[in-house]
TIFI-85360 format. One record per residue: x, y, z of N, C-alpha, C in turn; residue in one letter. Coordinates in steps of 0.02 Angstrom, whole numbers, padded with zeros to 5 digits, always signed. Layout:
BEGIN
XYZXYZXYZa;...
END
This chain:
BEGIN
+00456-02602-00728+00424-02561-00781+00348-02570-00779x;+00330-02619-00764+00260-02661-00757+00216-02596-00711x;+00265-02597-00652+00229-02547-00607+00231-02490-00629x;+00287-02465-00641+00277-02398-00653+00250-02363-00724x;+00210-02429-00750+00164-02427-00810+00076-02404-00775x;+00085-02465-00731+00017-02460-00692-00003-02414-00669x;+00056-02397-00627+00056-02310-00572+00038-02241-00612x;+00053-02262-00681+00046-02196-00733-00016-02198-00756x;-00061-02245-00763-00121-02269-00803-00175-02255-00741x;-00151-02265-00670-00183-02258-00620-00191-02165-00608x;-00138-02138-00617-00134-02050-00618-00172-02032-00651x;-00164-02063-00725-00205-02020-00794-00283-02047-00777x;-00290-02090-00741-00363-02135-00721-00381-02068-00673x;-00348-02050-00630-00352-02001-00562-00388-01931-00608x;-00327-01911-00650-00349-01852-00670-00413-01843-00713x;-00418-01907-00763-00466-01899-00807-00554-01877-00759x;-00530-01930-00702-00600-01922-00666-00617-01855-00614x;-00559-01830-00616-00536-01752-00584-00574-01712-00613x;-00573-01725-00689-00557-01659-00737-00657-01653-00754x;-00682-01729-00753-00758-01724-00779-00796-01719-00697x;-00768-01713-00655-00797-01718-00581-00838-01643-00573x;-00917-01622-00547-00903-01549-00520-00869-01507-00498x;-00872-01468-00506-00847-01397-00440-00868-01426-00376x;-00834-01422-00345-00855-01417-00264-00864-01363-00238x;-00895-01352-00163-00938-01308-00138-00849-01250-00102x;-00815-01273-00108-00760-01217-00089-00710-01191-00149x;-00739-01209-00214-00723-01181-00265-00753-01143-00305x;-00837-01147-00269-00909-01105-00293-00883-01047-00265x;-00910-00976-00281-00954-00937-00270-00978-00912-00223x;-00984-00859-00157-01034-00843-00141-01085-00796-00180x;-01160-00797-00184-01212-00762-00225-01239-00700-00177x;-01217-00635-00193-01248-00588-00144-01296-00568-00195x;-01379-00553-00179-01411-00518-00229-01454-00451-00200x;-01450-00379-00223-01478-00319-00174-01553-00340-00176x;-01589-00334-00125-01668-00326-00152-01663-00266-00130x;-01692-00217-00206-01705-00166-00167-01774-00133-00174x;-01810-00049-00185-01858-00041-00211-01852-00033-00271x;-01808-00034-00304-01810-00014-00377-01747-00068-00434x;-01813-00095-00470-01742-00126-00515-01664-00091-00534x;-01626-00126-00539-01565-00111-00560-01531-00036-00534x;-01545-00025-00471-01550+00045-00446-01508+00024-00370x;-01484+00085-00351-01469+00071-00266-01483+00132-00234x;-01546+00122-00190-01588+00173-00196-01609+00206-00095x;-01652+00237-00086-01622+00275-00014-01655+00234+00038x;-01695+00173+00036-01705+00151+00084-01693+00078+00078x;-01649+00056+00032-01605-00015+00007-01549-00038+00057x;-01579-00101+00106-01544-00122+00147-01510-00190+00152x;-01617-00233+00095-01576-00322+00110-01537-00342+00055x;-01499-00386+00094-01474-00437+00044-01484-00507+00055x;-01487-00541+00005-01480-00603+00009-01412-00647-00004x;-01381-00692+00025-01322-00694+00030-01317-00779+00019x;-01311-00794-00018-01301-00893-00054-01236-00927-00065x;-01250-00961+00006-01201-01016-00022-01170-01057-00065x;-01136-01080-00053-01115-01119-00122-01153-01206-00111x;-01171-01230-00036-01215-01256-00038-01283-01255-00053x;-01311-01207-00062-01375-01184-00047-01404-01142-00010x;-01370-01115+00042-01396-01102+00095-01413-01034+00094x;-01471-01009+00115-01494-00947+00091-01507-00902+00132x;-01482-00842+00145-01468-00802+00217-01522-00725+00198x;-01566-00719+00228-01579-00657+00204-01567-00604+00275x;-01528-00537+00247-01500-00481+00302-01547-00432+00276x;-01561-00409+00351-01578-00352+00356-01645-00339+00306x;-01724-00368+00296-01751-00357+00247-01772-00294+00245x;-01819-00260+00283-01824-00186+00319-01884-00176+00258x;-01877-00124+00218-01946-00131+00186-01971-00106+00097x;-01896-00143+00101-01895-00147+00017-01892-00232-00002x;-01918-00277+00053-01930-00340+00013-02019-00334+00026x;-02051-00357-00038-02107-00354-00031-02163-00433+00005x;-02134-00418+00064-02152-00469+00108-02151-00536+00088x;-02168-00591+00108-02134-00662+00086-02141-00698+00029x;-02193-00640-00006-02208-00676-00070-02178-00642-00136x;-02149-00594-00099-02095-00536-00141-02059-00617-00175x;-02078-00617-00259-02034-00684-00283-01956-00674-00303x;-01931-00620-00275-01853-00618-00277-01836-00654-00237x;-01848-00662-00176-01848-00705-00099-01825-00789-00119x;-01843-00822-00158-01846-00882-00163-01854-00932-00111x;-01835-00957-00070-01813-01009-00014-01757-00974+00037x;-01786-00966+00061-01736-00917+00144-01742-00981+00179x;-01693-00986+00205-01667-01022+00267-01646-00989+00333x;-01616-00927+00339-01609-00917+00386-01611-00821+00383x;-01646-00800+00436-01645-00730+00408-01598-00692+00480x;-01561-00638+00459-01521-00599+00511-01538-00523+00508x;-01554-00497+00566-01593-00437+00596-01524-00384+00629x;-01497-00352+00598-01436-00320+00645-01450-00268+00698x;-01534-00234+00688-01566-00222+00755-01635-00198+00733x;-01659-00155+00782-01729-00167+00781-01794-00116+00763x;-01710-00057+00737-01756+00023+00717-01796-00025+00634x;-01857+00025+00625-01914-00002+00589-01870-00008+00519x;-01832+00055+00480-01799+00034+00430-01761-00031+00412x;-01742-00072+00436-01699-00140+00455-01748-00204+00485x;-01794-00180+00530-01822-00239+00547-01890-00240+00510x;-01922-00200+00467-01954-00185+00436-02038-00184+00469x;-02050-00093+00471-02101-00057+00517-02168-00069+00435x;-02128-00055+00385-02191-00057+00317-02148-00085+00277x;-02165-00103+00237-02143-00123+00166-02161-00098+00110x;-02154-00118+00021-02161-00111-00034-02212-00139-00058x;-02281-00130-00083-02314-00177-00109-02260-00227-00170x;-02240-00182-00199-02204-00219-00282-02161-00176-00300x;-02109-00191-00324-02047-00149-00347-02075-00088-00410x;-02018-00057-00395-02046+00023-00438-02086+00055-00408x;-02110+00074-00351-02171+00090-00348-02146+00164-00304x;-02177+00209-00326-02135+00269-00285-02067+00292-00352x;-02016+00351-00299-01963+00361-00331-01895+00310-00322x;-01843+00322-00326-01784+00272-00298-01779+00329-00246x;-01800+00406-00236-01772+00432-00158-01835+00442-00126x;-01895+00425-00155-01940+00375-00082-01994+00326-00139x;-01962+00296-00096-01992+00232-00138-02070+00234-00101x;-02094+00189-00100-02161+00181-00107-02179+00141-00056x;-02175+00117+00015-02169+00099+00076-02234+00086+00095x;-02292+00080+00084-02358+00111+00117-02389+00019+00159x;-02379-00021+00141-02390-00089+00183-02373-00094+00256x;-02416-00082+00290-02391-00093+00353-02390-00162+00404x;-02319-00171+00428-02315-00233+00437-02318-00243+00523x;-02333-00203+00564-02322-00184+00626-02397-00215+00656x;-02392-00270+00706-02322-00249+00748-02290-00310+00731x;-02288-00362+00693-02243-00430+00684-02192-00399+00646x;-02193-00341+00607-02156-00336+00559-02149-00396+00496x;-02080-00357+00448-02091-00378+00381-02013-00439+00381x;-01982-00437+00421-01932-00496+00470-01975-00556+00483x;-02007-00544+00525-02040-00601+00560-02091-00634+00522x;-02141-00602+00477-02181-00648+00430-02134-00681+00379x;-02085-00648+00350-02048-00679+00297-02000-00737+00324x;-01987-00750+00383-01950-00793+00438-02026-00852+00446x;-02065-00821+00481-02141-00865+00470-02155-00905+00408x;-02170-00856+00353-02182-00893+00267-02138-00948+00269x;-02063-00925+00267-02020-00978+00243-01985-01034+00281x;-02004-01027+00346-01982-01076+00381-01918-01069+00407x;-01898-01004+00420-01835-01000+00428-01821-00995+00507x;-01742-00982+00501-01722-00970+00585-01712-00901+00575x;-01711-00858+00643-01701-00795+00654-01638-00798+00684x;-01581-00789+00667-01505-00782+00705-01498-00694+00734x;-01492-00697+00797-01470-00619+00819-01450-00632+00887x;-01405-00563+00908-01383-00563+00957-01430-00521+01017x;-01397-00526+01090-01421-00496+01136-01496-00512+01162x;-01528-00452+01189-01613-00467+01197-01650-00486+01146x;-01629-00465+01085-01693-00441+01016-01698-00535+01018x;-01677-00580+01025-01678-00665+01037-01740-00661+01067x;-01764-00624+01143-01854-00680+01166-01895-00625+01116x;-01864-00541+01113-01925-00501+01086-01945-00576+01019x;-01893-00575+00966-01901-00623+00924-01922-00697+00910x;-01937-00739+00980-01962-00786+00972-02045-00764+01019x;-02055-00739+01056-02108-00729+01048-02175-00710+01009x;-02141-00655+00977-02169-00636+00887-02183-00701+00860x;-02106-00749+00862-02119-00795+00808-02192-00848+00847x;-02190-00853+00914-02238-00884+00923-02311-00874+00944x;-02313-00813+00948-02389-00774+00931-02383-00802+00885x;-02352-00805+00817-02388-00821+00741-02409-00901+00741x;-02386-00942+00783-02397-00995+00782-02328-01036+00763x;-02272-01016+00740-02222-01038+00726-02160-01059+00790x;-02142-01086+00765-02080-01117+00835-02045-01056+00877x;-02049-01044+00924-01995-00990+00960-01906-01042+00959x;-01901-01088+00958-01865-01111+00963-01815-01107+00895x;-01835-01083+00840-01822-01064+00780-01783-01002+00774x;-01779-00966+00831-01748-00901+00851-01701-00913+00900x;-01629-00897+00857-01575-00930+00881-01521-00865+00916x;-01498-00875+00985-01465-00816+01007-01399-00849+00981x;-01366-00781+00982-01277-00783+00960-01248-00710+01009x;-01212-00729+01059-01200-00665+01080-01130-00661+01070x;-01093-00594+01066-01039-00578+01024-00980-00625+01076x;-00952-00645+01016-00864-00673+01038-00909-00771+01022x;-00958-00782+01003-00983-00852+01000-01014-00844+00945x;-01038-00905+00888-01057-00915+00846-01096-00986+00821x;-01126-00986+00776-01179-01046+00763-01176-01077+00715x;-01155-01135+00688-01145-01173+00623-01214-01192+00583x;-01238-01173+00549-01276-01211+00511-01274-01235+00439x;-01266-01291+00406-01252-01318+00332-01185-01285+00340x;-01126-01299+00372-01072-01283+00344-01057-01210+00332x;-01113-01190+00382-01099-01094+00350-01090-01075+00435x;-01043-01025+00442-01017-00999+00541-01047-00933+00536x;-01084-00921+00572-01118-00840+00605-01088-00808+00669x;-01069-00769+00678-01059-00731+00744-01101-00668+00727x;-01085-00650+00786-01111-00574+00819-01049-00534+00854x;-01041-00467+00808-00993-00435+00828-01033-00363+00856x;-00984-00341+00882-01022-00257+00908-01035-00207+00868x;-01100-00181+00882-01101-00110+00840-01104-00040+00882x;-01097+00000+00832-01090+00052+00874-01162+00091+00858x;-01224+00106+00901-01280+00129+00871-01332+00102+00924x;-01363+00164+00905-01436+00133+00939-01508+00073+00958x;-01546+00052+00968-01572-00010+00971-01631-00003+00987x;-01673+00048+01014-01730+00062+01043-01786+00023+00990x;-01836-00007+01024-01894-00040+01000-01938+00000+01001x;-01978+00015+00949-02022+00066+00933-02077+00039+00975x;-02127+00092+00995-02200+00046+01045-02248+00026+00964x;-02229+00032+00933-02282+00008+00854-02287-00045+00862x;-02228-00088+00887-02216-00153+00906-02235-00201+00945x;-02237-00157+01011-02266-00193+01062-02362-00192+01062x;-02384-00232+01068-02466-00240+01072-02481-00209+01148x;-02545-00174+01140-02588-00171+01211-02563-00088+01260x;-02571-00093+01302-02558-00029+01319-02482-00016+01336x;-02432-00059+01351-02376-00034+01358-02354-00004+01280x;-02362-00037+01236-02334+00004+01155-02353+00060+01166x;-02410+00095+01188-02459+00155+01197-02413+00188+01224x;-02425+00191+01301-02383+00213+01336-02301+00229+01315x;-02284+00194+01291-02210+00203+01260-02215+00266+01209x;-02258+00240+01165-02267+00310+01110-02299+00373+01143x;-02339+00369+01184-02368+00444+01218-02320+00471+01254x;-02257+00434+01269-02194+00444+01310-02134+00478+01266x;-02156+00443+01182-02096+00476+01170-02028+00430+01195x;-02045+00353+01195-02003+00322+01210-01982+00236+01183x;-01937+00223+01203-01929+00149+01153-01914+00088+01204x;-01930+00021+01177-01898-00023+01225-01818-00047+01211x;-01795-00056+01270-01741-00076+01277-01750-00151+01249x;-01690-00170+01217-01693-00229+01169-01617-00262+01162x;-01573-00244+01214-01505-00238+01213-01467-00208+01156x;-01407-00237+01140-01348-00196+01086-01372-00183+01026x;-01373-00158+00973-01359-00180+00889-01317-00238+00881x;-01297-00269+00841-01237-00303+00803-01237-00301+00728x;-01181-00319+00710-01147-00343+00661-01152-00416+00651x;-01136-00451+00597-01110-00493+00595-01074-00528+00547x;-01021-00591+00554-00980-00601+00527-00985-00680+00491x;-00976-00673+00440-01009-00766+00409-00958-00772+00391x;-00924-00844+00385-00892-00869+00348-00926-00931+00306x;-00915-00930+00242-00967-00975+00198-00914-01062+00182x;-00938-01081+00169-00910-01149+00154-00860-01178+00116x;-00869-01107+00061-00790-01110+00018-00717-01049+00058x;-00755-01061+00107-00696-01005+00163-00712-00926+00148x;-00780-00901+00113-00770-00828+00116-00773-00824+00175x;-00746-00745+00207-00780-00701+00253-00808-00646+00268x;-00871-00653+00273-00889-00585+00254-00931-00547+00302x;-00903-00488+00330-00931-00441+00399-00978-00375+00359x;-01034-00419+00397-01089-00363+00385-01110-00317+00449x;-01089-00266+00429-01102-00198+00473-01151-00169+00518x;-01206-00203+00478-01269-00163+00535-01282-00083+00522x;-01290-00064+00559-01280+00007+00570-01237+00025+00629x;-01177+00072+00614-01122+00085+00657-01084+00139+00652x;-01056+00165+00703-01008+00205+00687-00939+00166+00673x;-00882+00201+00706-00804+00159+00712-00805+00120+00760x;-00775+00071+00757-00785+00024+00830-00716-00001+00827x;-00675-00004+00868-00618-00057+00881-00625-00125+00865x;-00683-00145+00852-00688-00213+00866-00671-00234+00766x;-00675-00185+00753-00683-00184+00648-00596-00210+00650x;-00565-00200+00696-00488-00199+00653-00492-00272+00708x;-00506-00282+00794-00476-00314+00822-00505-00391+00823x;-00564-00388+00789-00612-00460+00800-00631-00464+00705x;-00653-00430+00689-00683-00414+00625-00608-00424+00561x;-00570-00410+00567-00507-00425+00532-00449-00453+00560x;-00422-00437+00616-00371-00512+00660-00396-00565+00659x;-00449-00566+00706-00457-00604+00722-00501-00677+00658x;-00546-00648+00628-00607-00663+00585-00563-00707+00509x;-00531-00603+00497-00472-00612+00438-00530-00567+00364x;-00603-00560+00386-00632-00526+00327-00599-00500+00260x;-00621-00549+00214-00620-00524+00144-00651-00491+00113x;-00735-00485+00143-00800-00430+00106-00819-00386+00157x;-00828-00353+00158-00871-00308+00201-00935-00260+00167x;-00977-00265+00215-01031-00235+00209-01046-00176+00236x;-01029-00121+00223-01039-00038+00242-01070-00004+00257x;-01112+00036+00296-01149+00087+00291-01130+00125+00278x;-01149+00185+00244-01117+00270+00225-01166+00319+00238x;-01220+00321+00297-01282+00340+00257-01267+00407+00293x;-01212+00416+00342-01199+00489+00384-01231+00496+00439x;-01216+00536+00483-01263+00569+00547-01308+00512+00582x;-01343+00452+00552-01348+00400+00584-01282+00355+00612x;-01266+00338+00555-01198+00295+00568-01149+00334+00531x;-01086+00268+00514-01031+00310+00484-01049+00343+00428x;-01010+00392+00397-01049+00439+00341-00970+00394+00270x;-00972+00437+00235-00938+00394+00166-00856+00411+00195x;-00838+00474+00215-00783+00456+00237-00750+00423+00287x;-00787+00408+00319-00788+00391+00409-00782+00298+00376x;-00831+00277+00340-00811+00214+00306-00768+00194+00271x;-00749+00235+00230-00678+00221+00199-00623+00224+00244x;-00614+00247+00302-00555+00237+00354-00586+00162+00367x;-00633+00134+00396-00662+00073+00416-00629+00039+00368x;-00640+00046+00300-00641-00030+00259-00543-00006+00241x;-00520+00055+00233-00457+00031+00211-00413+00025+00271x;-00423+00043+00343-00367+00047+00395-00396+00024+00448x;-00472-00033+00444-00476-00068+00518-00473-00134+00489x;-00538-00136+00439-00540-00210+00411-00490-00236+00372x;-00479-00194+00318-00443-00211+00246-00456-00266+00210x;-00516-00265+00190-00562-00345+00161-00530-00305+00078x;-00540-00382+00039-00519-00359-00038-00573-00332-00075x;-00615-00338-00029-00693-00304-00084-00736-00258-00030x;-00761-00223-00056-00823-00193-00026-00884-00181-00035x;-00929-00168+00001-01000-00161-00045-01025-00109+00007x;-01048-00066-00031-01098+00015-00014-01155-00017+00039x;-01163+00036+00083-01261-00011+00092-01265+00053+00147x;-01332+00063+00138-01358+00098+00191-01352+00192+00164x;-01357+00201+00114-01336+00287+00079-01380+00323+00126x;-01444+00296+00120-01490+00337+00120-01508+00395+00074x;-01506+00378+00000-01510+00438-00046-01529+00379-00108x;-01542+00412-00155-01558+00391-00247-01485+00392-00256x;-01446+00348-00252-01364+00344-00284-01357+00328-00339x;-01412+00306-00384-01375+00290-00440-01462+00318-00504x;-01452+00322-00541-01483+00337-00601-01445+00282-00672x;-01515+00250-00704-01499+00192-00735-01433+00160-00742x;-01434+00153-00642-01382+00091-00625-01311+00129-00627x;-01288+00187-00639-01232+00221-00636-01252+00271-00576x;-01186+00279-00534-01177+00318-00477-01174+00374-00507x;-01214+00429-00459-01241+00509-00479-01172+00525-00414x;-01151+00576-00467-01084+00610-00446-01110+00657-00387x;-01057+00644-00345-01094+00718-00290-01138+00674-00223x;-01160+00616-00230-01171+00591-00181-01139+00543-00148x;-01152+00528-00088-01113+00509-00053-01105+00442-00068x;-01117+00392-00091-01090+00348-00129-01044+00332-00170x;-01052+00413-00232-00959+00429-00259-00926+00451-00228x;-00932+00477-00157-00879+00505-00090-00867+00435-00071x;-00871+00385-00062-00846+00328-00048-00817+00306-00076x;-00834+00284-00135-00806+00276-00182-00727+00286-00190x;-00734+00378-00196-00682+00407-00212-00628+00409-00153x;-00654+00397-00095-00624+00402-00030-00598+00317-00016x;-00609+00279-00044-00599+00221-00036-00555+00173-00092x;-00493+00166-00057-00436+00108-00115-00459+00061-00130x;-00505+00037-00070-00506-00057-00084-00566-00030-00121x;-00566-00095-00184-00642-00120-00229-00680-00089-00188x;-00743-00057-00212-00798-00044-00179-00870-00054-00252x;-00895-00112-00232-00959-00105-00265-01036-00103-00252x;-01067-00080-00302-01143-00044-00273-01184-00087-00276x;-01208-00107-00229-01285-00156-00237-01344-00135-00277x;-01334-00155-00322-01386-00130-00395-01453-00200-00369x;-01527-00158-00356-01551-00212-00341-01578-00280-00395x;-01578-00301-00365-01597-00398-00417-01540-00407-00455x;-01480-00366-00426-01408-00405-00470-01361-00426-00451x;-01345-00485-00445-01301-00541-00404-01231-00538-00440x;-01199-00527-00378-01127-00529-00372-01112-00590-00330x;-01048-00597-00360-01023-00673-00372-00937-00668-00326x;-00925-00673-00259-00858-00692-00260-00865-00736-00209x;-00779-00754-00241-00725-00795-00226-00713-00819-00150x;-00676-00857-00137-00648-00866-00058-00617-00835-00055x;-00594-00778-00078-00555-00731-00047-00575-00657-00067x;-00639-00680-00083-00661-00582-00080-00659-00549-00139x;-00647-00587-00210-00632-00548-00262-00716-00558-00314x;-00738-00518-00331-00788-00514-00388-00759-00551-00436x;-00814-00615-00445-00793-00641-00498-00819-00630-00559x;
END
């Protein structure tokens, strides 16, 4: 009886210290927040996100040129920034001085960040690493080391391999889309030449890519793409994606219906999130009927929610808005 007095006093000892213990980092949260040009809006040239661990770890995608360069104070502490390719919208050709500025269907862009772009100083400011696949790896550490910053800080991932950092996994999956390097970019007379040509540098593939965060989300961000095999055969077999990240913006990449086949019959993640319209989708924060954002929407079973910018969404290890 003695013992099995002890053994009980030792459980309720177990649980009591269970019950006042933190959350742990696979029972947190991942933090997605839109930056876009316009508060509480998801608006036509709204691409980054910032994407937070449940450790800390702070991922910024795709900034392009609605973050207002590194001192834009939505930004906080970046750790690692991801480029899915290298057209100026995404790798960012200008930027925003300050949010609001302009309409939400053209925002107010006029900073020009060329030729380092608005990627590479905000990677510079914060000390971060540059994760990407293919060529855009030396274009990107060279940049980084003209500025004086480490090239070694620019980390390749080429698709089917991936990179651990703080407990968070990156790959590089395929996209379907273009890649050409604008000559804005390049310094001296070859950029010249390229633009009097009417032509771009080769910079290898686009990608995608696929994180898994520390409390086991997974979440495949799109890039810019059309349909790819690789969405059902690497991106959901293989991966298993619970979030996905969409483009809808049309005629560039997939358009709203062409995505809703993507997210309900390649991936089948439990959540979704809009990105890439290319239009004013929403008016004080509610989706304007008739654009292609409520064609997604409406074309789409699984959850689908709108990146309203500076408003953080909150899920689960398995993909659900919490």
């Amino acid at each position: 009886m003695k013992v099995l007095r002890n053994l009980l006093i030792f459980i309720t000892l177990c649980a009591t210290i269970i019950g006042f213990y933190p959350a742990t980092a696979a029972t947190n949260p991942v933090n997605i927040t839109p930056l876009g040009s316009h508060d509480g809006e998801f608006c036509a040239r709204d691409r980054a996100l910032v994407l937070e661990d449940p450790n800390g770890l702070r991922i910024l995608y795709d900034a392009g040129r609605t973050v207002a360069g590194a001192d834009d104070p939505r930004l906080g502490d970046i750790d690692v920034v991801l480029v899915s390719h290298v057209h100026g919208d995404h790798l960012g050709d200008r930027r925003i001085e300050t949010v609001n500025q302009g309409t939400c269907a053209q925002p107010q862009t006029d900073i020009a960040t060329i030729p380092n772009s608005n990627s590479v100083d905000i990677a510079i400011a914060k000390n971060a690493e540059i994760i990407v696949g293919s060529e855009m790896a030396s274009f990107f550490a060279n940049k980084v080391a003209s500025l004086g910053g480490d090239p070694e800080s620019v980390k390749l991932v080429r698709f089917g391999a991936s990179r651990q950092i703080d407990g968070v996994s990156i790959t590089t999956v395929p996209a379907v889309h273009s890649n050409g390097l604008s000559g804005d970019f390049i310094e001296g007379e070859l950029g010249e030449s390229l633009k009097a040509a009417g032509l771009t540098a080769y910079i290898g593939p686009p990608t995608g890519y696929v994180i898994t965060f520390s409390n086991g989300l997974v979440v495949y961000l799109s890039g810019d793409t059309g349909v790819t095999a690789e969405q059902e055969t690497v991106v959901a077999n293989q991966y298993g994606a619970e979030l996905a990240v969409i483009n809808i913006g049309d005629i560039f990449t997939t358009g709203p219906t062409e995505a809703a086949y993507v997210i309900d019959e390649l991936v089948k993640p439990k959540s979704a999130i809009a990105s890439h319209a290319n239009e004013a989708a929403t008016n004080n924060g509610e989706v304007i009927p008739g654009t292609r954002t409520a064609t997604f929407i409406e074309a789409t079973t699984t959850p689908v929610y709108v990146p309203l910018s500076g408003v953080t969404m909150s899920f689960d290890s398995e993909g659900n808005l919490q």
